[in-house]
DRENDREN-836462 format. One record per residue: x, y, z of N, C-alpha, C, CB in turn; residue in three letters. Coordinates in steps of 0.02 Angstrom, whole numbers, padded with zeros to 5 digits, always signed. Each point is the difference from the previous one (the first is absolute). Glycine has a CB too. Layout:
XYZXYZXYZXYZala
...
% end
This chain:
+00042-00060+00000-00042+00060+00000+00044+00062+00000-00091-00062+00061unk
+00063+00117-00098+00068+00069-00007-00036+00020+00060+00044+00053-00141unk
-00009-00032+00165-00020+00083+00077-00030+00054-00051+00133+00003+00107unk
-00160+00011-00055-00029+00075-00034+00073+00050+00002-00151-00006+00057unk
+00152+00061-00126+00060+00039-00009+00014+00055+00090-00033+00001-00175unk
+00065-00015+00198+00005+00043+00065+00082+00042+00002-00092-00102+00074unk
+00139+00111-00128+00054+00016+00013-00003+00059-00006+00046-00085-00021unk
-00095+00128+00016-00026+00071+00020+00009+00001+00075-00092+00014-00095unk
+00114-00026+00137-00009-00042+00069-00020+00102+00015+00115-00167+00038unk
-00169+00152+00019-00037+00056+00041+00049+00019+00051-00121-00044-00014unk
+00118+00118+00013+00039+00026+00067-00014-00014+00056+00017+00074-00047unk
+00030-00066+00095+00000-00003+00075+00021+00047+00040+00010-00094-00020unk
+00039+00117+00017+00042+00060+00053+00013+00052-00048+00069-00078+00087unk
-00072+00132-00037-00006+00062-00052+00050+00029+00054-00136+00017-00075unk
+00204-00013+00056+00085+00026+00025+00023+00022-00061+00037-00087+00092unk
+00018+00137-00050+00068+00000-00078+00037-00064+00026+00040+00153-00035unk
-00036-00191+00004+00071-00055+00001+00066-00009-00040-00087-00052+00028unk
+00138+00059-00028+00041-00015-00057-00025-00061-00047+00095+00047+00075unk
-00039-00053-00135-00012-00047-00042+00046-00037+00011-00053+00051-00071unk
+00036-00118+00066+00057-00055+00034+00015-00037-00077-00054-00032+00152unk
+00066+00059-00222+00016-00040-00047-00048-00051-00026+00099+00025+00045unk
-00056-00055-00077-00035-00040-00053-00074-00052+00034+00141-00002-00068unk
-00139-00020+00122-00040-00023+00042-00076+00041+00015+00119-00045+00039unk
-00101+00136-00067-00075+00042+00025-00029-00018+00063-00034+00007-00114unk
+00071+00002+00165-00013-00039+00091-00057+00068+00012+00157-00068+00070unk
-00151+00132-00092-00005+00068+00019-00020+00065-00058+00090-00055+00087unk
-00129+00009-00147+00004+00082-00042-00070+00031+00009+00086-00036-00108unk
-00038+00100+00107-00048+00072+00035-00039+00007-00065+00090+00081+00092unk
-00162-00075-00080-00061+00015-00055-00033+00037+00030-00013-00090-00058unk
+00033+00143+00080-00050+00057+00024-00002-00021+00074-00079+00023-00113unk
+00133-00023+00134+00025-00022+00078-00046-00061+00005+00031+00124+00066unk
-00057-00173-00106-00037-00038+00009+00042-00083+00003-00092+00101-00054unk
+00105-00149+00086+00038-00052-00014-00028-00061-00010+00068+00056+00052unk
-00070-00090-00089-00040-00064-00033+00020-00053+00069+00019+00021-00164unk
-00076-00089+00157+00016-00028+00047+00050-00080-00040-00125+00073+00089unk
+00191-00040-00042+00049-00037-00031+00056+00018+00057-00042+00004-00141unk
+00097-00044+00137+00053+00012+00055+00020-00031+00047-00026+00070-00020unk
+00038-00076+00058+00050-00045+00038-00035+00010+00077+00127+00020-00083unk
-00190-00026+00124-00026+00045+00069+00034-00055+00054-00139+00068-00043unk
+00126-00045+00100+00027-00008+00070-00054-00050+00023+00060+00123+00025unk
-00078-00185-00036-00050-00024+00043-00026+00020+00056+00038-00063-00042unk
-00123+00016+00045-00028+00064+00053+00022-00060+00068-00137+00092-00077unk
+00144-00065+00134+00018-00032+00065+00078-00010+00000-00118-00061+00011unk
+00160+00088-00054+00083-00051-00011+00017+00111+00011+00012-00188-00143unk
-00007+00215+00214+00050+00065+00014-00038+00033+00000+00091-00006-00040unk
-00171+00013+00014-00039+00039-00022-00017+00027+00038-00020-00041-00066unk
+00025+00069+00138-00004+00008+00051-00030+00101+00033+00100-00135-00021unk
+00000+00149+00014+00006+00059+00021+00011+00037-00085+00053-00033+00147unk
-00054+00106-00127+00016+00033-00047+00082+00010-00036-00110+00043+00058unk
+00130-00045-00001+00096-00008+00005+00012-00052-00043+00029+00027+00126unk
-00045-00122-00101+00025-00036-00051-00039+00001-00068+00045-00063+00092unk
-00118+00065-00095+00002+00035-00064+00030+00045-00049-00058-00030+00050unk
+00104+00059-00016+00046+00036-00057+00061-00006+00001-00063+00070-00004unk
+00088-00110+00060+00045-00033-00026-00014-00053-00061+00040+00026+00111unk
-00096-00080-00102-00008-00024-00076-00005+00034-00054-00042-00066+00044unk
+00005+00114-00033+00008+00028-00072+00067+00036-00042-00115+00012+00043unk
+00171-00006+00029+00062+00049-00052+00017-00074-00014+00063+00142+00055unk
-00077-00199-00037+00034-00063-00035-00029-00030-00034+00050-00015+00066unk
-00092+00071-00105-00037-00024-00081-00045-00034-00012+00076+00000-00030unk
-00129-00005+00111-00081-00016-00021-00020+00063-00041-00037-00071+00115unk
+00003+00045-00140-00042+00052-00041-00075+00031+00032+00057-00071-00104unk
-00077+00022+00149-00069+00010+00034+00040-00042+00077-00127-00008-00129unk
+00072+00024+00194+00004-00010+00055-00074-00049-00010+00085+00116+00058unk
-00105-00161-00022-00065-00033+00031-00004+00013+00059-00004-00082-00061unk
-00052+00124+00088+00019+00004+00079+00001-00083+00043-00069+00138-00003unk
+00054-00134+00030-00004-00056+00071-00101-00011-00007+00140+00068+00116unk
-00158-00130-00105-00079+00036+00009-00036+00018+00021+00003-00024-00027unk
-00042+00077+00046-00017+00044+00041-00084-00007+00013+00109+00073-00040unk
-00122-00066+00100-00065-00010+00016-00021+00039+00045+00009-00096-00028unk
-00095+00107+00056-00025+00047+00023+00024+00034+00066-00077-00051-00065unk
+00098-00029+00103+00028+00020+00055+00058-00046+00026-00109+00053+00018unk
+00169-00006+00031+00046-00051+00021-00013-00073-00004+00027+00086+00064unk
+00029-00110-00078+00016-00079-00020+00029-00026+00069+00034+00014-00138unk
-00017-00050+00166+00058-00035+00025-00005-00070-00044+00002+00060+00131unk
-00014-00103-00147+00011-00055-00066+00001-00064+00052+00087+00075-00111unk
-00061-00108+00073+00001-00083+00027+00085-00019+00074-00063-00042-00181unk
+00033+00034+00231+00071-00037+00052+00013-00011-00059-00012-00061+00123unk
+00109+00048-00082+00048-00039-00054+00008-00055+00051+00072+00095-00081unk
-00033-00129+00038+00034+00004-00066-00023+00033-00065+00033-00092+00048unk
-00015+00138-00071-00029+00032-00061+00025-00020-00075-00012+00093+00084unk
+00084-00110-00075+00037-00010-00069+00038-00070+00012+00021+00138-00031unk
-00020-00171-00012+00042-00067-00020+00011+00004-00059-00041-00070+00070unk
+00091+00049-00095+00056-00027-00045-00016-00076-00018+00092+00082+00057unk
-00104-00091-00116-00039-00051-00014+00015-00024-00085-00093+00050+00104unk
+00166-00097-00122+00011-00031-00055+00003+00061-00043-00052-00116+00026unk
+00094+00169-00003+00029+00046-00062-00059+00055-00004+00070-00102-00080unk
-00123+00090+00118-00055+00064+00031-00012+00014+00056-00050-00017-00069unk
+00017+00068+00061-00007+00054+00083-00108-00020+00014+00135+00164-00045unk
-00131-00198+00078-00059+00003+00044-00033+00045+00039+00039-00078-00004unk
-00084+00125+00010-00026+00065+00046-00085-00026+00016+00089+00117-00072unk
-00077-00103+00136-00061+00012+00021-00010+00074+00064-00009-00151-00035unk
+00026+00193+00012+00005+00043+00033-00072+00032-00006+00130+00002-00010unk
-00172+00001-00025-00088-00002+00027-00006+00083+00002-00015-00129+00097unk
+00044+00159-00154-00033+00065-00023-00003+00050+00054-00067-00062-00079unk
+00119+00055+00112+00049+00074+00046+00008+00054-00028+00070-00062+00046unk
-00141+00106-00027+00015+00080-00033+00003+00037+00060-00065+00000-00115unk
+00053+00069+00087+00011+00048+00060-00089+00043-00023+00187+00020+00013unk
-00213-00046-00055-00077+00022-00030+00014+00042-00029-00072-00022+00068unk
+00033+00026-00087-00019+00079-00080+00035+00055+00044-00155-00016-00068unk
+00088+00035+00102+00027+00062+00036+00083+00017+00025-00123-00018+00036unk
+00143-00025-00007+00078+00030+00016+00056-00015-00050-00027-00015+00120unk
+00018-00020-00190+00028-00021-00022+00003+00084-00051-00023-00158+00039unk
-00040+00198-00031+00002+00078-00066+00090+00016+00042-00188+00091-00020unk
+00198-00093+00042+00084+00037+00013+00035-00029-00031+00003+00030+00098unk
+00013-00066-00093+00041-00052-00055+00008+00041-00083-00066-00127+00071unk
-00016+00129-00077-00014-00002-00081+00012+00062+00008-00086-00087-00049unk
+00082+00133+00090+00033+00082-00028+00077+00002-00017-00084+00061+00083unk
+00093-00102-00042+00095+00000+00000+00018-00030-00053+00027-00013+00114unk
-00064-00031-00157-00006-00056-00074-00003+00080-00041-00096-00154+00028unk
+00019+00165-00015-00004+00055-00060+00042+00056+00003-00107-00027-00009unk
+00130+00059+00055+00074+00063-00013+00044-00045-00031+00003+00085+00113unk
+00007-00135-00102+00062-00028-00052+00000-00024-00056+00033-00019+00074unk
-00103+00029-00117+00004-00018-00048-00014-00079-00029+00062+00102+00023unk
-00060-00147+00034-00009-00061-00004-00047-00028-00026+00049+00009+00069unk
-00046-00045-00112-00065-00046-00034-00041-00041+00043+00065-00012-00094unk
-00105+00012+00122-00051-00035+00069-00055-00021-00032+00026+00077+00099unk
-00004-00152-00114-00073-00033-00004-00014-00030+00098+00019-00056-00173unk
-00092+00084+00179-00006-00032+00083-00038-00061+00001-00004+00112+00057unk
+00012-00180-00028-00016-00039-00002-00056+00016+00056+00102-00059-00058unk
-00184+00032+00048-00051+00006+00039-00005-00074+00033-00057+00099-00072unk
+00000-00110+00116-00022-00057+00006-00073+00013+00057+00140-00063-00032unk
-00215+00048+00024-00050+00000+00033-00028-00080+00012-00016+00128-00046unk
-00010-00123+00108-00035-00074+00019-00059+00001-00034+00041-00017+00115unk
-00079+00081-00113-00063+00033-00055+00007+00033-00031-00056-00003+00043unk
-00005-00004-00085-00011+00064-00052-00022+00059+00013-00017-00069-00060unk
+00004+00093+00133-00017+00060+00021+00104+00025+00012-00173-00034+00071unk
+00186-00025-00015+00068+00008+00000+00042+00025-00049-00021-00073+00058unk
+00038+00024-00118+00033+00017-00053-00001+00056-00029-00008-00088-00007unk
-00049+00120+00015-00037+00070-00029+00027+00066+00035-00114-00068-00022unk
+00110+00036+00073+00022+00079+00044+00086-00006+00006-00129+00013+00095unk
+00150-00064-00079+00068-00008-00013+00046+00026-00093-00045-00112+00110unk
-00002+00090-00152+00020+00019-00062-00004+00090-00008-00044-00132-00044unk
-00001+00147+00070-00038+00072+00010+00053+00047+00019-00113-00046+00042unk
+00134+00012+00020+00046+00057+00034+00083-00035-00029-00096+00037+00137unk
+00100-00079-00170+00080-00008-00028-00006+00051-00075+00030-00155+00053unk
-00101+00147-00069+00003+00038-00069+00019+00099+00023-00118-00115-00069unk
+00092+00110+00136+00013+00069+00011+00070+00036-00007-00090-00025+00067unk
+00145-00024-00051+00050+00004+00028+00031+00000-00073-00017-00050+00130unk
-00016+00057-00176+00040-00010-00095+00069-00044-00017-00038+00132-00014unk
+00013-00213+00035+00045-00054-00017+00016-00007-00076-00046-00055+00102unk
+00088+00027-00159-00011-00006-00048-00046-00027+00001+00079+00012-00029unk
-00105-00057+00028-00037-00040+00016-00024-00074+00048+00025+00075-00084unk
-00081-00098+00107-00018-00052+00051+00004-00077-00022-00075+00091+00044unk
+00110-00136-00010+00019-00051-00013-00045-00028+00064+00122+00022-00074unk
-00179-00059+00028-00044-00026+00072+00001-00079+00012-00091+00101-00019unk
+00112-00110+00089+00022-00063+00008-00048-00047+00041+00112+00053-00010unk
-00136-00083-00057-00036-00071+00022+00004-00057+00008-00034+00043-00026unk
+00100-00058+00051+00019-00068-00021+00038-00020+00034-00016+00010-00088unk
+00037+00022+00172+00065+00002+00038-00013-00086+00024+00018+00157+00049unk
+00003-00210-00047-00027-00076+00019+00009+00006+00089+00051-00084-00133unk
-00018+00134+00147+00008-00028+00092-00057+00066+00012+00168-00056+00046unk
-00210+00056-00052-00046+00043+00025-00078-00011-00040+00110+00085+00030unk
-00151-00024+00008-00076-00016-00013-00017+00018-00057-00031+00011+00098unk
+00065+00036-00146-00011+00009-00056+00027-00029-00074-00022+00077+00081unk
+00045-00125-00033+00014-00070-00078-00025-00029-00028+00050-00022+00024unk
-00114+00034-00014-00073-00043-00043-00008+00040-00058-00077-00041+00103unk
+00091+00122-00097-00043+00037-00029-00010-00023-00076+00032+00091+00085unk
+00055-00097-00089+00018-00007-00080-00003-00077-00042+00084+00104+00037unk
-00120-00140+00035-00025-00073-00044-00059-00002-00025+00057-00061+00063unk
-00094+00107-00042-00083+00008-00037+00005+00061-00057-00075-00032+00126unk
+00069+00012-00194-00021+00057-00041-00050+00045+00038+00019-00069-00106unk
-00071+00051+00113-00055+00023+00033+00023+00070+00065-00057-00145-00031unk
+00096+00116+00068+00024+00052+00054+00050+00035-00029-00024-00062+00095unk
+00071+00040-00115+00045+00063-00052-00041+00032-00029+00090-00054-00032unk
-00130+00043-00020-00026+00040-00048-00034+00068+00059-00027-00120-00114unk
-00014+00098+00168-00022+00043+00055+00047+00055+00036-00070-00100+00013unk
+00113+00053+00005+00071+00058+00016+00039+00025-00031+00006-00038+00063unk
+00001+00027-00118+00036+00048-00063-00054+00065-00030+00072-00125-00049unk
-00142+00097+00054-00051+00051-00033-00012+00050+00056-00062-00087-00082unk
+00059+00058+00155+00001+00062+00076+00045+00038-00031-00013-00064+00123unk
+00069+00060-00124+00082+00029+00009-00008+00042-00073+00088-00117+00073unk
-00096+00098-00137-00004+00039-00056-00052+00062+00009+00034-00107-00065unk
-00100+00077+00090-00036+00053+00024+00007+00081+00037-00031-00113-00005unk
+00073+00099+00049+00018+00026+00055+00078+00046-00005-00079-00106+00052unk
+00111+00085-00106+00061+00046-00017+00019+00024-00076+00042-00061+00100unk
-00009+00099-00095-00008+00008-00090+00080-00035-00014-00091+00143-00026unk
+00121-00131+00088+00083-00029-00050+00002-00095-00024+00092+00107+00101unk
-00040-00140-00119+00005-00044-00024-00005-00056+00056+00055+00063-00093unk
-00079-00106+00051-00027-00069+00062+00039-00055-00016-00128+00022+00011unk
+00146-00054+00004+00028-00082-00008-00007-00036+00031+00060+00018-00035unk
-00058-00076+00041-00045-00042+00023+00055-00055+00010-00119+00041-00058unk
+00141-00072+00123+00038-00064-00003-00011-00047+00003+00042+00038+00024unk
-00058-00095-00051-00004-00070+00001+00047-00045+00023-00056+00028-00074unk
+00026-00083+00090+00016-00060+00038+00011-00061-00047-00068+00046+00098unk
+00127-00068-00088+00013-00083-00045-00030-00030+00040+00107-00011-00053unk
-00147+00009+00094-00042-00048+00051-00070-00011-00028+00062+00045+00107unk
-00085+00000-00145-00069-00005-00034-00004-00063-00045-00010+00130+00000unk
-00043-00149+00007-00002-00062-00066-00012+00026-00044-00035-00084+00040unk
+00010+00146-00048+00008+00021-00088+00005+00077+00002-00082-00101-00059unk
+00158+00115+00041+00011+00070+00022+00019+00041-00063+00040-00037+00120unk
-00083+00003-00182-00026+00035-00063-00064+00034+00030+00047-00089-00097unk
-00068+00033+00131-00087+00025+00015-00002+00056+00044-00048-00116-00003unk
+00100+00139+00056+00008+00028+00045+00025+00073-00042+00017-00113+00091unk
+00026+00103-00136+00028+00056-00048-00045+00042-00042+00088-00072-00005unk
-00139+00017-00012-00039+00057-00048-00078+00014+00037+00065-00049-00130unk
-00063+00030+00206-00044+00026+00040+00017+00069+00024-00027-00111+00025unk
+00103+00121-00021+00038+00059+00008-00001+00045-00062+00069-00064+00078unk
-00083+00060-00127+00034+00022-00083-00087+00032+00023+00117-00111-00117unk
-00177+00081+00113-00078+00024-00011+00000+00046+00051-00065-00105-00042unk
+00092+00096+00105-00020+00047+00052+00038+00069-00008-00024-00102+00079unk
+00070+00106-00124+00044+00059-00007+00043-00001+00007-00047+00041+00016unk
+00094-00088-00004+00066-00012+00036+00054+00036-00071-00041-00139+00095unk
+00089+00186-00087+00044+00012-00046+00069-00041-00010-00059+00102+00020unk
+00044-00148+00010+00069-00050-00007+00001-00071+00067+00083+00135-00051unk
-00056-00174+00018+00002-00058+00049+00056+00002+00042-00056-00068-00076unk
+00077+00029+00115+00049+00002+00032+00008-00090+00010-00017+00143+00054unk
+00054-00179-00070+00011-00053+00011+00085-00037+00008-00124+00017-00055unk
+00108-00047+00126-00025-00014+00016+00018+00013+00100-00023-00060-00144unk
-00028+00013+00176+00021+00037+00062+00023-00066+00017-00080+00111+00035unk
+00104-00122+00052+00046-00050+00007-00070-00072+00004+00131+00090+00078unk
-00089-00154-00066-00030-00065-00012-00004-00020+00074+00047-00032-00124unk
-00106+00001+00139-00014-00012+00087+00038-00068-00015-00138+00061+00055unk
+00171-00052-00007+00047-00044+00048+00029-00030+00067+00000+00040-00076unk
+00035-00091+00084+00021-00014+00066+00052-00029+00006-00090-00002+00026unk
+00114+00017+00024+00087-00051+00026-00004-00034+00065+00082+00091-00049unk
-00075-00135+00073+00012-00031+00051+00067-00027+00036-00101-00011-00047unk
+00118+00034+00089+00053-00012+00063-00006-00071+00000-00013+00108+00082unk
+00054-00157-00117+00000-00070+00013+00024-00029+00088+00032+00002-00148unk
-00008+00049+00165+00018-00012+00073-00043+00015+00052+00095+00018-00035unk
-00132+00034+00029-00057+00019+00030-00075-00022+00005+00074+00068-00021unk
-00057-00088-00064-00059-00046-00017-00075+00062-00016+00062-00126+00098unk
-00052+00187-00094-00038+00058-00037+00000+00041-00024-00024-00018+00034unk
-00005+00037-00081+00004+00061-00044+00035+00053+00049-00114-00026-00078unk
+00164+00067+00001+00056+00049+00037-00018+00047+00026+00064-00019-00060unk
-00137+00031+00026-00038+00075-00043-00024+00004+00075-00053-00009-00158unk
+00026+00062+00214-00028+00007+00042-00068-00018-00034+00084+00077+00066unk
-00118-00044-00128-00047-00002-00034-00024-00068-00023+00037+00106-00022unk
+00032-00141+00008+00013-00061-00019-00027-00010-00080-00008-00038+00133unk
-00033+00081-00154+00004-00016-00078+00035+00104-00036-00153-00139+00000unk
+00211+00130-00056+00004+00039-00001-00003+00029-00100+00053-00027+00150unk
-00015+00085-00161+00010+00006-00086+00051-00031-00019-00039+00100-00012unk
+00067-00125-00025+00052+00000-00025+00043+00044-00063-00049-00094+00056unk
+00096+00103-00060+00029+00052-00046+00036-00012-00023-00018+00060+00035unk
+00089-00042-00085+00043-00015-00008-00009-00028-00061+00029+00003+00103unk
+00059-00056-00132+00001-00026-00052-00045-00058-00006+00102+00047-00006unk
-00106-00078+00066-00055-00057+00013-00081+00043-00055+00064-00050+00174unk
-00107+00080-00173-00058+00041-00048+00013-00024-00050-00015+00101+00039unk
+00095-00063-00063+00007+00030-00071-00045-00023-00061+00113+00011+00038unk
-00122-00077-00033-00008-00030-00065-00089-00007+00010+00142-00074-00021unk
-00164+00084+00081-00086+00026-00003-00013+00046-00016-00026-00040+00065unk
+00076+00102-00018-00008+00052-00043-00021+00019-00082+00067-00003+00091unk
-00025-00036-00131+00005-00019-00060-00055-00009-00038+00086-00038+00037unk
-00096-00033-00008-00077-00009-00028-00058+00045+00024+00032-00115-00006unk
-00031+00127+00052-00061+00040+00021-00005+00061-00051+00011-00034+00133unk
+00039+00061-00151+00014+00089-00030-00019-00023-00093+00141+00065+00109unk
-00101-00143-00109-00018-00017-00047-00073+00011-00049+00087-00057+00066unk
-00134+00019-00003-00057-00001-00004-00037+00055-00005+00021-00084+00042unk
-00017+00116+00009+00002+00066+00006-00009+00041-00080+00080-00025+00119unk
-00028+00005-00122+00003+00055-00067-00034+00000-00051+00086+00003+00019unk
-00084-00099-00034-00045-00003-00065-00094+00015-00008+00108-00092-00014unk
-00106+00100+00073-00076+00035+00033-00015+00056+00024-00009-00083+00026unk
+00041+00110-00016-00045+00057+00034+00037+00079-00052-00017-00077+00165unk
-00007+00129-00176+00044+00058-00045+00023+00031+00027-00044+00011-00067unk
+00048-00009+00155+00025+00055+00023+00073-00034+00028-00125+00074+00026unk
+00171-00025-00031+00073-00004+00042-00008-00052+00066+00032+00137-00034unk
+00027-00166+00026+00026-00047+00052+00076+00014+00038-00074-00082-00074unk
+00057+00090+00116+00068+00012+00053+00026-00062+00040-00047+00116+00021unk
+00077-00134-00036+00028-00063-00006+00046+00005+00093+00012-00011-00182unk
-00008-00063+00201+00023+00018+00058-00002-00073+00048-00044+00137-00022unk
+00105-00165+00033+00012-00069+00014+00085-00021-00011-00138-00022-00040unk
+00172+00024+00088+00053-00055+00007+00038+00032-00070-00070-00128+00069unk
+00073+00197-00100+00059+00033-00041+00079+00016+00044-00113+00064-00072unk
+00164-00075+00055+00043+00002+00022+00070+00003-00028-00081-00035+00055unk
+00075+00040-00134+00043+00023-00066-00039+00029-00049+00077-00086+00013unk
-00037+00101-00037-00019+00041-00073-00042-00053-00034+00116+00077-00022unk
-00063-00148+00013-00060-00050-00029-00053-00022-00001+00055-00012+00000unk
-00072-00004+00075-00068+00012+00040-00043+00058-00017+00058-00048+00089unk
-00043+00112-00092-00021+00057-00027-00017-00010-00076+00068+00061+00088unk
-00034-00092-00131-00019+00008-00077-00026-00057-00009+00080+00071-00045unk
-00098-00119+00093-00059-00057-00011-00057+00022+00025+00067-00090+00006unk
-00071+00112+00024-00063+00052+00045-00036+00039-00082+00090+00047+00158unk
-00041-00010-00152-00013+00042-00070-00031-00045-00059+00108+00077+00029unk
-00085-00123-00031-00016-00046-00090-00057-00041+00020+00132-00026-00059unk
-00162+00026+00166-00039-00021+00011-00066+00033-00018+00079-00047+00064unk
-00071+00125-00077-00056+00046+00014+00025+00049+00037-00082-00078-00004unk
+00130+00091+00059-00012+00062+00040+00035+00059-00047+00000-00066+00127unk
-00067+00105-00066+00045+00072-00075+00038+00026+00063-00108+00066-00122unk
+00106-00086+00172+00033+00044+00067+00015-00069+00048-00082+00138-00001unk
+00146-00127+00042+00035-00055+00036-00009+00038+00090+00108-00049-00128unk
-00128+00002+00160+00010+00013+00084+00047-00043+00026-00112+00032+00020unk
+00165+00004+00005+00036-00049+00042+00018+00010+00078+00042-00021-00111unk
-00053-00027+00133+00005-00022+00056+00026-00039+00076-00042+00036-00089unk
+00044-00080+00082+00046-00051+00035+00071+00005-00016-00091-00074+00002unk
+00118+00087-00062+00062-00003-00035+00038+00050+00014-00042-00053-00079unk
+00008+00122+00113+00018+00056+00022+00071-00010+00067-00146+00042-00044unk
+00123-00094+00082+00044-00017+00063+00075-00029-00031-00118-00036+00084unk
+00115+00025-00126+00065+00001-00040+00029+00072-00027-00041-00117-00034unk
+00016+00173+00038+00034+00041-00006-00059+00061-00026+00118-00084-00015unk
-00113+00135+00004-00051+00041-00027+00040+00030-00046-00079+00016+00093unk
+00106-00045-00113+00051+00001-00071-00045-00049-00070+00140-00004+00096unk
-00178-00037-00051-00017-00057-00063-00071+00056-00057+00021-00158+00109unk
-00026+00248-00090-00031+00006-00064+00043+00024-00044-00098+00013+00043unk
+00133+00030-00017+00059+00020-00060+00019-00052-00039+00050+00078+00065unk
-00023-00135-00026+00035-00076-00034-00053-00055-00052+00078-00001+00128unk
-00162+00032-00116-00032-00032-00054+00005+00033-00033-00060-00055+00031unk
+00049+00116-00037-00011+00060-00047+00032-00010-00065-00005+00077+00094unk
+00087-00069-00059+00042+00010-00042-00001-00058-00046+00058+00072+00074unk
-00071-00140-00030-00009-00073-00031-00040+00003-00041+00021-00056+00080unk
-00070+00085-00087-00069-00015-00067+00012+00051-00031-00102-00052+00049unk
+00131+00113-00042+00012+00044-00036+00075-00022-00082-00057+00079+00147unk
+00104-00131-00126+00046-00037-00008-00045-00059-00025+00091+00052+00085unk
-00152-00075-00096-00028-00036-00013-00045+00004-00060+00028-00015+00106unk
-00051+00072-00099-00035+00038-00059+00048+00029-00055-00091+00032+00085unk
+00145-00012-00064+00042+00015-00049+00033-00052-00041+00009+00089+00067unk
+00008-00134-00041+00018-00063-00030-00052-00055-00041+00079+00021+00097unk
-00133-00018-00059-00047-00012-00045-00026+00022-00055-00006-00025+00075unk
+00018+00099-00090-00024+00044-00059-00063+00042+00019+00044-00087-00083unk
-00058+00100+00147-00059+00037+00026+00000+00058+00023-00024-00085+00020unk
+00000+00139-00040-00003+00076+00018-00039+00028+00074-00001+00005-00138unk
-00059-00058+00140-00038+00027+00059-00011-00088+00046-00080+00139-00079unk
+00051-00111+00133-00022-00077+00027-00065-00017-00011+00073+00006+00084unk
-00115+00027-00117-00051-00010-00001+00002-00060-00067-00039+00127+00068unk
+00078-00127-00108+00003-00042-00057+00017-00074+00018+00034+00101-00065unk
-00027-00119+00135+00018-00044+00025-00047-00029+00057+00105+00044-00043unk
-00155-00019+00083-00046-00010+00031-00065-00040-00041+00054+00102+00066unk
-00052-00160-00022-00056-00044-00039+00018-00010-00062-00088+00039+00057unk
+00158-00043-00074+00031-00050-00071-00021-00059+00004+00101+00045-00013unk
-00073-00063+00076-00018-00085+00017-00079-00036+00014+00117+00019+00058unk
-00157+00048-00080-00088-00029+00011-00011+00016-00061-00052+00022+00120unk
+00068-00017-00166-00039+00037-00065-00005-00076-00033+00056+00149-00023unk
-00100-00167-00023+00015-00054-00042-00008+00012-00060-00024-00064+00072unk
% end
């Protein structure tokens, strides 16, 4: 089946950014920036305003905040994180500081110029609404709404078309900037989940979020997780990632933001030939916050060798038939 033509890909952040070469990570169209680039996963530093910009002088192109909800978090006892066959396990259970105290942050984001997509998350749709309401106040690039966290109560959302389509259409309602929508490789059919998002308004997908999981203490004889079931991340994804964005792509017309277990340039330009027109990385970050410059330059060195001017000529190569 062909995709519908989408390499018009729709804006997202409206910054001056430099131009990062042959790759187009950043071109300025009326301070307007396509959604494409290299972002900061949401929950992986997304935190304070400080390390947010430290990622960005090390060549994110966009920040994801952390995800933010109506009111203080404290999240799941730990054990929170395990190390788990070449991945990172979290059940840290959606630790914010709420909407409200989190607007300081986003002033200190916006004097600097920073690209801020804010990651949301509501238990309801009255919730989600007023939470989206007052992040839209605060002029994020745009809202990355998270339905799909597996160690918490809002991990169902994104297995029912039916309730996505409801919480993507609240949230579109209710703000005028850009919406995205994250999905879950946990869904049994997260085409169905994608274009429940695509009808309700959603301006781009986001795929994918981490995979519910568990580790067990063979000595202890129980789960590590205080939570005991947690996400998983890392290179362990990668290759769901894959398929999911895959799928993704050959269905639905709107942009996919790709996001799972990237951790080279190569990883990055399979992502790309999977469908994404934009890369999140994450877990791979604890290796250095060097690894966006070091894809950059890698697919940028990739496209040139290949014979390619933009990246968009390369997104969803590998779904077209």
């Amino acid at each position: 089946m062909q995709p519908p033509n989408k390499y018009d890909y729709q804006t997202l952040i409206r910054v001056q950014r430099p131009y990062y070469g042959n790759c187009c990570f950043s071109v300025l169209q009326g301070y307007r920036v396509k959604i494409q680039g290299y972002w900061l996963a949401s929950g992986v530093l997304g935190v304070t305003a400080s390390i947010m910009k430290r990622v960005v002088r090390n060549g994110a192109d966009a920040v994801v905040t952390k995800s933010i909800g109506s009111m203080p978090r404290e999240g799941n006892h730990g054990p929170v994180l395990a190390v788990s066959h070449g991945g990172l396990l979290n059940a840290v259970g959606l630790t914010n500081p709420g909407i409200d105290a989190f607007a300081e942050e986003m002033v200190t984001l916006k004097k600097s110029g920073i690209p801020v997509v804010m990651s949301i998350f509501g238990n309801t749709l009255e919730d989600i609404a007023g939470v989206a309401s007052k992040a839209a106040a605060m002029k994020p690039d745009a809202l990355e709404l998270n339905l799909s966290c597996p160690h918490a109560e809002i991990g169902q959302i994104a297995h029912d078309p039916d309730l996505t389509y409801k919480y993507v259409k609240c949230v579109r309602d209710a703000v005028d900037c850009k919406v995205l929508a994250k999905l879950t490789p946990n869904a049994s059919d997260i085409v169905g989940v994608g274009k429940a998002a695509q009808r309700a308004g959603a301006d781009a997908v986001v795929a994918i979020n981490t995979v519910r999981a568990m580790k067990i203490d063979i000595r202890m004889k129980r789960p590590v997780l205080g939570n005991k079931v947690g996400g998983l991340s890392g290179p362990p994804v990668f290759p769901i990632a894959v398929r999911c964005i895959y799928d993704l792509f050959r269905n639905l017309s709107i942009p996919i933001v790709g996001v799972g277990g990237v951790g080279s340039w190569e990883d990055a330009v399979e992502m790309h030939l999977a469908g994404a027109s934009a890369i999140e990385i994450g877990t791979a970050v604890i290796g250095g916050l060097d690894i966006f410059g070091r894809i950059k330059k890698g697919v940028e060195n990739y496209l040139q060798a290949e014979g390619y001017s933009d990246i968009g000529q390369i997104v969803g190569l590998a779904a077209r038939d």
